[in-house]
C-alpha positions as CSV (number, residue, x, y, z in Angstrom):
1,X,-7.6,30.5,-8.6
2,X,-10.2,27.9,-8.9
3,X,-9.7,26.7,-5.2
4,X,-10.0,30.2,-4.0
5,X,-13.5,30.3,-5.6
6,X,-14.8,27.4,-4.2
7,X,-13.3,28.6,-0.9
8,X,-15.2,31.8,-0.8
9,X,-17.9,30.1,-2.2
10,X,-18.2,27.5,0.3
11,X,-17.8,30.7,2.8
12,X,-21.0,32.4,1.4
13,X,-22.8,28.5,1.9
14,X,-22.1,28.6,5.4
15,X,-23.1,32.1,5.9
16,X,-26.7,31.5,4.4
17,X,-27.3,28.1,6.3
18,X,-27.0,30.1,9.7
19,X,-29.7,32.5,7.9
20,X,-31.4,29.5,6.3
21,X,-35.1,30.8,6.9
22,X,-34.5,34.4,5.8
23,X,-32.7,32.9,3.0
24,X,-35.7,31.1,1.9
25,X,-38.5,34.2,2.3
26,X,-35.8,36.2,0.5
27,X,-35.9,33.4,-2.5
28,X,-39.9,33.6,-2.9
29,X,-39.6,36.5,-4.7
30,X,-37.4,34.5,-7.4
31,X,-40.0,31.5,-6.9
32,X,-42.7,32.8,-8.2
33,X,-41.6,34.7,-10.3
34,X,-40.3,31.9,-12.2
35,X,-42.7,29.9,-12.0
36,X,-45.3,32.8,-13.1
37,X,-43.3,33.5,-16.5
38,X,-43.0,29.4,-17.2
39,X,-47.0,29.2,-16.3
40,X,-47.6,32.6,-18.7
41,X,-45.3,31.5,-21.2
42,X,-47.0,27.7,-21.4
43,X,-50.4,29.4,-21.8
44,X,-49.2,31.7,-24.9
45,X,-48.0,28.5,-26.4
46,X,-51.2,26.9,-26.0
47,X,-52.6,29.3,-27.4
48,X,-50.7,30.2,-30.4
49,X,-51.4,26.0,-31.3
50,X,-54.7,26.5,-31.0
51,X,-54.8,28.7,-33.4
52,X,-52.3,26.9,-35.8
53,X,-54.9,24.0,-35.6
54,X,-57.8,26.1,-36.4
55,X,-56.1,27.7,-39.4
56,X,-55.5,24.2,-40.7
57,X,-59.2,23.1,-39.9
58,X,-60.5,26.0,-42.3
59,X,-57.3,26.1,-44.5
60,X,-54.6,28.4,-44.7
61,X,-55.6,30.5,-47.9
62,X,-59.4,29.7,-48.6
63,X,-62.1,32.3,-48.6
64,X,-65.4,30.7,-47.3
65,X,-68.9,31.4,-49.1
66,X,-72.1,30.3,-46.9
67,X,-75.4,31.0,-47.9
68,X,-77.8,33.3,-45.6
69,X,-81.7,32.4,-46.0
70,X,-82.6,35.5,-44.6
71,X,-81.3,37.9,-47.0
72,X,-80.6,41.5,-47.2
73,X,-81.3,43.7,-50.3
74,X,-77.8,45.5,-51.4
75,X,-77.1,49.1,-52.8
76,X,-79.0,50.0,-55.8
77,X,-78.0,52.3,-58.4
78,X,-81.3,54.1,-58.4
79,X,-82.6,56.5,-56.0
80,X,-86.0,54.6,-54.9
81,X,-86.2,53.9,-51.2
82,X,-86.2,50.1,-49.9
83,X,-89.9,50.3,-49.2
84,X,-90.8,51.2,-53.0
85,X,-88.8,48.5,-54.2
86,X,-91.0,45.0,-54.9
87,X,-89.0,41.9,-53.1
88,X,-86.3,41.1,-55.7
89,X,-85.8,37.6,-57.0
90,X,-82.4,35.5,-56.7
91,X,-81.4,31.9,-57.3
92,X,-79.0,31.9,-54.5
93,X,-75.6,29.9,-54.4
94,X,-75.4,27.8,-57.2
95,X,-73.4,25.9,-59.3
96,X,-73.1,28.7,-61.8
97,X,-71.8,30.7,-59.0
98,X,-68.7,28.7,-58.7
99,X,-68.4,28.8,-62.5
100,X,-67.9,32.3,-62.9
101,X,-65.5,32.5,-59.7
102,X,-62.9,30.1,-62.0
103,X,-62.3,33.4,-63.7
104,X,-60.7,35.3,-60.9
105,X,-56.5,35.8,-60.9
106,X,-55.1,34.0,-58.3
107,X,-58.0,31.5,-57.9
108,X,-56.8,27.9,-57.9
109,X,-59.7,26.2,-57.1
110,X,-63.4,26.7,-56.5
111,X,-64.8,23.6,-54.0
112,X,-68.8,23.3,-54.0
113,X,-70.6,21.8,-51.0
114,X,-74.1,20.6,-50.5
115,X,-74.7,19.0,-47.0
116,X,-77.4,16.9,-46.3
117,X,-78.1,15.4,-42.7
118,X,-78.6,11.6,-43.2
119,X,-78.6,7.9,-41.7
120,X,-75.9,5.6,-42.9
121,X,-76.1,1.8,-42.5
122,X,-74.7,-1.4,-43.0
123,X,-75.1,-4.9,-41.4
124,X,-77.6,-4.0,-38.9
125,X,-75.5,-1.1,-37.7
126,X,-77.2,2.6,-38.2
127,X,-76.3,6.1,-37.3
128,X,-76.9,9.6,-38.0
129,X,-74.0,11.3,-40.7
130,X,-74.0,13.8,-43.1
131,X,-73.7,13.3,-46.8
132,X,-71.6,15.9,-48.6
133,X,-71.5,16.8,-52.3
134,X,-68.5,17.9,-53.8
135,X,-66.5,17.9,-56.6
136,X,-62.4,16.8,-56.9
137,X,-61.5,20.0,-56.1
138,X,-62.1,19.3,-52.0
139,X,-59.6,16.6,-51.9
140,X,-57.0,19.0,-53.1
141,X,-56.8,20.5,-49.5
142,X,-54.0,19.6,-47.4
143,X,-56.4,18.6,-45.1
144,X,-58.4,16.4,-46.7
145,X,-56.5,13.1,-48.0
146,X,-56.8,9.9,-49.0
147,X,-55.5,7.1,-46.9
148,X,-56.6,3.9,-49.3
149,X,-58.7,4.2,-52.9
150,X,-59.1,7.1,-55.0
151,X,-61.7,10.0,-56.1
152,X,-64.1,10.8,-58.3
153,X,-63.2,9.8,-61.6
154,X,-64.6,11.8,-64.5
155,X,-67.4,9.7,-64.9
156,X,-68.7,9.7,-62.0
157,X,-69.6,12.8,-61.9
158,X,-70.4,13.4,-65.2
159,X,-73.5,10.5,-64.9
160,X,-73.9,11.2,-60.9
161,X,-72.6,7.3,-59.9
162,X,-73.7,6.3,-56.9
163,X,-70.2,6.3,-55.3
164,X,-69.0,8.0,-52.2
165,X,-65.3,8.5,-50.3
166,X,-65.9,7.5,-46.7
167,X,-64.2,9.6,-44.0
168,X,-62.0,7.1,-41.1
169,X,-64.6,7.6,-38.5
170,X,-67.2,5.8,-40.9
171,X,-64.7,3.4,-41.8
172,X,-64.0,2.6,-38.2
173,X,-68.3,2.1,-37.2
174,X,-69.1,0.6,-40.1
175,X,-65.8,-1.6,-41.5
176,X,-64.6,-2.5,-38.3
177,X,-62.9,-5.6,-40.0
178,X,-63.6,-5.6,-43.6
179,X,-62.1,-3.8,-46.2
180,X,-64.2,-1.1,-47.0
181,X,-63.1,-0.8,-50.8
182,X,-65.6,-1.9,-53.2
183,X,-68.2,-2.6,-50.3
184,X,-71.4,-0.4,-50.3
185,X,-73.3,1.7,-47.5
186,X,-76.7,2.7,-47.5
187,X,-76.9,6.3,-47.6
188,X,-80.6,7.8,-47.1
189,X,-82.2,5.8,-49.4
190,X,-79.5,4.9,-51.4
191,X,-76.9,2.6,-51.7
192,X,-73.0,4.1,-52.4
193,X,-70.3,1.9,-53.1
194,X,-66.8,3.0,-51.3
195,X,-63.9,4.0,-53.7
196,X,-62.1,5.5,-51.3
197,X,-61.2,6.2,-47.1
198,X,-60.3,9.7,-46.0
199,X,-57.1,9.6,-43.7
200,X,-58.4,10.7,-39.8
201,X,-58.4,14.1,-38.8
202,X,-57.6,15.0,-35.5
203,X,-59.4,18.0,-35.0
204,X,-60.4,18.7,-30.8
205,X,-63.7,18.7,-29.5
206,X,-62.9,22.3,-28.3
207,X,-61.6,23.7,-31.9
208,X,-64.7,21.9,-33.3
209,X,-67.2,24.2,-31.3
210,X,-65.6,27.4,-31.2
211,X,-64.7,27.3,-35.2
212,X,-68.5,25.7,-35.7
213,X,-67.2,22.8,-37.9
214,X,-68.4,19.6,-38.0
215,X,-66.4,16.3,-37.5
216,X,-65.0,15.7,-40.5
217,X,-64.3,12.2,-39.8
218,X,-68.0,11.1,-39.9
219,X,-68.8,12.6,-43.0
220,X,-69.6,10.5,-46.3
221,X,-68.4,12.6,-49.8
222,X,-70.1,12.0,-52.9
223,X,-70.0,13.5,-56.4
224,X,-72.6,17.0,-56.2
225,X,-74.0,15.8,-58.9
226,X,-74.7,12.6,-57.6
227,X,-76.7,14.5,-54.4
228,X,-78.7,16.8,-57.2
229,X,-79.8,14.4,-59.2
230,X,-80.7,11.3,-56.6
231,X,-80.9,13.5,-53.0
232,X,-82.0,16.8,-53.4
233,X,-81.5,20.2,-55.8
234,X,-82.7,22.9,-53.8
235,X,-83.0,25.1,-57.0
236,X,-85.7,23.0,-58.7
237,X,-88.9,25.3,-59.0
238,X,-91.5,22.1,-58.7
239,X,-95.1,22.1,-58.5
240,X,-94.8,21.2,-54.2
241,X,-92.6,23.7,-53.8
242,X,-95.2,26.7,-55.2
243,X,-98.1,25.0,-53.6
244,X,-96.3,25.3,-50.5
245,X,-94.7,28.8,-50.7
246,X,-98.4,30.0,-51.9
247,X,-100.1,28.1,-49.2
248,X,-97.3,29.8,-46.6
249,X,-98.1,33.5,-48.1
250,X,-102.2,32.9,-47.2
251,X,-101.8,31.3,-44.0
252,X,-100.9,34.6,-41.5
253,X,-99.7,33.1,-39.0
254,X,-96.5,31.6,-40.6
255,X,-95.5,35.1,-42.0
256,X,-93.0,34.9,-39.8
257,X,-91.8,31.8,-39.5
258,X,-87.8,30.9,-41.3
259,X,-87.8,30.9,-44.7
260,X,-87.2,27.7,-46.6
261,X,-83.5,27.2,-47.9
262,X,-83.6,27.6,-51.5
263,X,-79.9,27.3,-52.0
264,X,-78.8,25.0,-54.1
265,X,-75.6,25.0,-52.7
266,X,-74.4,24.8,-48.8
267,X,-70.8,26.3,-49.3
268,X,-68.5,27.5,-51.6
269,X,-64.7,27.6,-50.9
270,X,-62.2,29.7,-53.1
271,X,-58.2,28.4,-52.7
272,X,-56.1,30.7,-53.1
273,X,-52.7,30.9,-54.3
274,X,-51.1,34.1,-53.2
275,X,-52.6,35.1,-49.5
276,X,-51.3,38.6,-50.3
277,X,-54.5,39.2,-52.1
278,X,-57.3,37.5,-50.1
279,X,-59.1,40.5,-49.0
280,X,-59.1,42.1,-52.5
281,X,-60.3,38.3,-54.2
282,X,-63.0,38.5,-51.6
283,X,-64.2,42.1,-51.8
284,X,-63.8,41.1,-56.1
285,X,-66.4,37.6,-55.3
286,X,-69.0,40.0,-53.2
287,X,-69.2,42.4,-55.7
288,X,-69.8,39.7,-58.7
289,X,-71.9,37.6,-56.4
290,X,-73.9,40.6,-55.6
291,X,-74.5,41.5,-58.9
292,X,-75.8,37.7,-59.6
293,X,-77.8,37.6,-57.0
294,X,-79.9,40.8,-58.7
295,X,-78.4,43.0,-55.5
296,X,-80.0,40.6,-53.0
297,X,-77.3,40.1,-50.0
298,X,-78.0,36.4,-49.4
299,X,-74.7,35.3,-48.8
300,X,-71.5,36.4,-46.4
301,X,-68.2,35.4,-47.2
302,X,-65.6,34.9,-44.5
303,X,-61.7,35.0,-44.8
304,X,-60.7,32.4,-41.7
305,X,-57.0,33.8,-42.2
306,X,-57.4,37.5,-41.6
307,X,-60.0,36.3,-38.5
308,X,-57.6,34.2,-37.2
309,X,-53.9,36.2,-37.9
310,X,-56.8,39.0,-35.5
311,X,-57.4,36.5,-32.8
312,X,-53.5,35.8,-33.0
313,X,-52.4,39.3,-33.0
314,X,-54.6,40.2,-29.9
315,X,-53.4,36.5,-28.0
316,X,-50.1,37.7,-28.7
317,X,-50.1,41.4,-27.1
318,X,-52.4,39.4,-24.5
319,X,-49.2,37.0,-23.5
320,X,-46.7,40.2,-23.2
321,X,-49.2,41.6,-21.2
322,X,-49.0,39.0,-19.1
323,X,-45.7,37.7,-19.1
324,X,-44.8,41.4,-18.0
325,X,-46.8,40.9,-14.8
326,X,-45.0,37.8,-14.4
327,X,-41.6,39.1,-14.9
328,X,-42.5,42.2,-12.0
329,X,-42.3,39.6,-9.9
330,X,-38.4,38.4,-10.5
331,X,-37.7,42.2,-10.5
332,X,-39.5,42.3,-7.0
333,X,-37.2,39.2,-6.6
334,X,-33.9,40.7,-7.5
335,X,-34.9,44.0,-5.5
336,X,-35.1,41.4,-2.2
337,X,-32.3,39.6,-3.0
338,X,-30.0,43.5,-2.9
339,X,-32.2,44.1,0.4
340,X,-31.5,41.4,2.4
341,X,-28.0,41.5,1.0
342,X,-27.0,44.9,1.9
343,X,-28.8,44.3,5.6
344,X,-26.3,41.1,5.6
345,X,-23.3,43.9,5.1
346,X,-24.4,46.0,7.9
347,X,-25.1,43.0,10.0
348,X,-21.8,41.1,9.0
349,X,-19.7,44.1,9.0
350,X,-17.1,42.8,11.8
351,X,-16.6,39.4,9.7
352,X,-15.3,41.8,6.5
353,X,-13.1,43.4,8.5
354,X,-11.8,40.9,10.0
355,X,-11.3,38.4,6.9
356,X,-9.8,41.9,5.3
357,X,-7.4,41.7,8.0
358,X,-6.8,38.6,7.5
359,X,-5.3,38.8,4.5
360,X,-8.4,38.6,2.2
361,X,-8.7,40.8,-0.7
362,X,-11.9,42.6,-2.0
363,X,-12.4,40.3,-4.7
364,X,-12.8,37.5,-2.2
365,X,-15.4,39.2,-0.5
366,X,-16.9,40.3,-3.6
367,X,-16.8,36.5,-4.7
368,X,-18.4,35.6,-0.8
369,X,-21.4,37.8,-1.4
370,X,-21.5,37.3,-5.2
371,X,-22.0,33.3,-4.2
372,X,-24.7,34.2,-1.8
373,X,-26.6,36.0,-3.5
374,X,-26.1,33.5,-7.3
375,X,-27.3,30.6,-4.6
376,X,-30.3,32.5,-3.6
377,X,-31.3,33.1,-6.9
378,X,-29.7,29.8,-8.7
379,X,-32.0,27.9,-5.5
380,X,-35.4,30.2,-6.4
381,X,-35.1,29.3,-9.9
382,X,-34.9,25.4,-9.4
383,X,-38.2,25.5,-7.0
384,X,-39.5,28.3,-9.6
385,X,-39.4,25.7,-12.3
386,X,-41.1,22.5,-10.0
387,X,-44.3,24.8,-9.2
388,X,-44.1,26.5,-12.3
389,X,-44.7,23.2,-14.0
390,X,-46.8,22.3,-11.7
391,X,-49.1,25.7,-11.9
392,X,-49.0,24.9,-15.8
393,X,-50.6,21.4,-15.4
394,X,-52.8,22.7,-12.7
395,X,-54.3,25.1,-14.9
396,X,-54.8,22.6,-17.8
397,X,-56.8,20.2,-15.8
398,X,-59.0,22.7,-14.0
399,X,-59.6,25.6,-16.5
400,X,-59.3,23.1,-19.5
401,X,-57.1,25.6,-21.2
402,X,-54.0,23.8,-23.5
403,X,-50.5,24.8,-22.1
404,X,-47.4,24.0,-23.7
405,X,-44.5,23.9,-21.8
406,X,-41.3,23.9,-23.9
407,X,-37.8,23.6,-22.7
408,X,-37.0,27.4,-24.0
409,X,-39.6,28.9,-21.1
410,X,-37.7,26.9,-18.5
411,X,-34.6,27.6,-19.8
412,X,-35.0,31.5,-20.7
413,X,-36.9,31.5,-17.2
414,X,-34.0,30.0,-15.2
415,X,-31.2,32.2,-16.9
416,X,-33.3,35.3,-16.1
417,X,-33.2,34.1,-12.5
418,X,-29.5,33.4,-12.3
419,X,-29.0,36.8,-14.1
420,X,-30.9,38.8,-11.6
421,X,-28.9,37.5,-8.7
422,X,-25.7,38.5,-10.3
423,X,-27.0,41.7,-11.5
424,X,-28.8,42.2,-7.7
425,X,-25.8,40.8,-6.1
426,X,-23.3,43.0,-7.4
427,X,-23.7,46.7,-5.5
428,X,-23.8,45.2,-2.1
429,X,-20.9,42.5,-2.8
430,X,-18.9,45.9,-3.9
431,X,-19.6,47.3,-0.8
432,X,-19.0,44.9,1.6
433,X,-15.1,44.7,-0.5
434,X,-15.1,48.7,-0.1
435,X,-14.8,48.4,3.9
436,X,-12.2,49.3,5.9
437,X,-10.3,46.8,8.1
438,X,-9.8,49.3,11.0
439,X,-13.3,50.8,11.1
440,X,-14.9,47.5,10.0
441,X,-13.5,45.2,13.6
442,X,-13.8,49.0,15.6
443,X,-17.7,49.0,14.5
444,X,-18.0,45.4,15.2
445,X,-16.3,45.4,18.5
């Protein structure tokens, strides 16, 4: 039995090498059509990384607070207009802020930040960084963690030490050989001493800009109390600060120039525990923060999860979309493949009818035509794979957009291909078996 397959295989060989051209134009069809669901396929997976990466660089279940310096005034519960209302006073994000967000269910951890652009230097080497106040609570992100040292201790920022956690691009600039633990870096115009080295974060140029994050890797952490009481504690009401806000109110023509931060804090970060309930904890924190701002709207809050599950949702229906274009063209394929096959049984009829009367039964033919038509297919999906691989690299180094190839495309795209010619393959291979002997050498002759 197994001889008699090959046989008839071998039989449908020969008859496409004397066809070998049409055989080809008929496989294009197959061709790109792999290679348009492998190139698809490696886009969506790009894609759906990306995305994984960016939900790691904000953190899977945090709800982000950022100050606005140009507020808006929220819903009152009285009924005077906006115009009759006097400018309403508020402290913006404070400290106290993230105190009263500890009370919310399902809040693990509330992670203050106060940036503050800055020079770093040591040993005649200087560059541009930013220093960042926090408290323990950032270092509990996956995301953030230690290679070498330790965090704040209690002490430190209970009396505001001058200590500081390095990230590994600071490490790298400043401690190319040394060990940085114990050593001290001018900050601004203090010195820290290093207790600890972030591990590196390998976060893309391209996630970077479209998230608007900074490079984690150059920043230098310190205590937040250390940064209010030695840096800077935008909240302070000091005598320079109402000299220059009265001096700004006479002087027309800065009325409208930006208003002067007066947060005290830069960013406030809730971690959540149960994801189920981020968009109630966060409609819960607007509400409270609203209220504790004396109505004034001087802050937005941002849940990076819901954004991003959006932009993965639409990516998603964005890849079937596409990979159903893609896949018209192995239907288009397969639809060749039963046109030039059933022109072959009209063409070939004399050759059925005489292997028929031969002594060849109608699963032989059906086998013949079955081969040719596998090979076709089997021979488009090879070539489909090459330039599909080859499209998918092509469009990484011109578009700059990330494709993953994984061996699941090439392998769901080369069964699909195989499939079709069977499933294309089998009406005409039926009838060519269905002819008859007599009629097939009388048409033929």
């Amino acid at each position: 039995m197994f001889h008699k397959i090959i046989y008839n295989f071998l039989i449908g060989l020969e008859a496409l090498w004397q066809n070998i051209l049409r055989a080809i134009l008929t496989s294009l069809g197959i061709v790109f059509g792999v290679a348009s669901v492998i190139a698809m396929l490696a886009i969506g997976r790009g894609a759906q990384e990306e995305i994984i990466s960016q939900m790691d660089a904000l953190g899977v279940n945090n709800i982000i607070i950022n100050p606005i310096v140009e507020q808006e005034e929220g819903e009152v519960e009285d009924e005077n207009t906006k115009e009759d209302q006097p400018e309403r006073f508020t402290p913006g994000l404070t400290l106290l802020d993230a105190n009263s967000l500890h009370v919310l269910p399902y809040v693990e951890d509330v992670s203050p930040e106060i940036v503050i652009e800055s020079t770093a230097m040591r040993n005649a080497r200087k560059r541009s960084t930013k220093l960042v106040g926090v408290s323990n609570a950032h270092f509990l992100d996956p995301g953030f963690e230690l290679l070498e040292g330790k965090t704040f201790q209690q002490d430190h920022q209970t009396f505001a030490r001058p200590v500081c956690v390095i990230g590994y691009g600071v490490k790298t600039r400043f401690f190319p050989t040394d060990e940085p633990l114990g050593k001290q870096i001018k900050v601004g115009k203090h010195w820290l001493t290093v207790i600890g080295v972030m591990k590196p974060r390998n976060i893309s140029r391209q996630v970077r800009n479209e998230l608007g994050i900074r490079n984690y890797d150059l920043d230098i952490y310190t205590p937040i109390q250390t940064v209010l009481l030695r840096y800077v504690n935008r909240s302070l009401v000091t005598r320079t600060a109402l000299n220059r806000a009265r001096w700004e109110d006479d002087d027309e023509e800065n009325k409208d120039a930006p208003k002067k931060n007066y947060h005290q804090l830069d960013r406030l970060i809730l971690r959540v525990t149960d994801s189920r309930f981020m968009f109630t904890l966060a409609d819960v924190a607007h509400r409270m923060l609203k209220r504790r701002h004396n109505y004034v709207v001087d802050f937005e809050i941002i849940v990076p999860e819901l954004l991003l599950k959006q932009k993965q949702e639409t990516t998603n229906m964005l890849n079937l979309v596409l990979g159903a274009i893609a896949s018209i063209s192995l239907l288009v394929g397969g639809i060749g493949i039963m046109n030039i096959m059933l022109a072959s049984v009209l063409e070939r009829i004399r050759e059925i009818g005489l292997r028929l009367a031969l002594g060849a039964t109608q699963r032989d033919i059906i086998l013949q035509f079955m081969s040719e038509a596998v090979t076709i297919s089997l021979t488009g999906g090879v070539l489909g794979i090459i330039l599909g691989v080859g499209f998918s690299l092509g469009i990484e180094a011109l578009a700059g957009i990330d494709t993953i190839i994984t061996s699941g495309s090439v392998l769901l795209s080369f069964v699909v291909a195989v499939t079709i010619g069977l499933v294309f393959g089998i009406y005409p291979a039926v009838q060519a078996a269905k002819q008859d002997p007599v009629v097939s050498l009388r048409s033929g002759g």
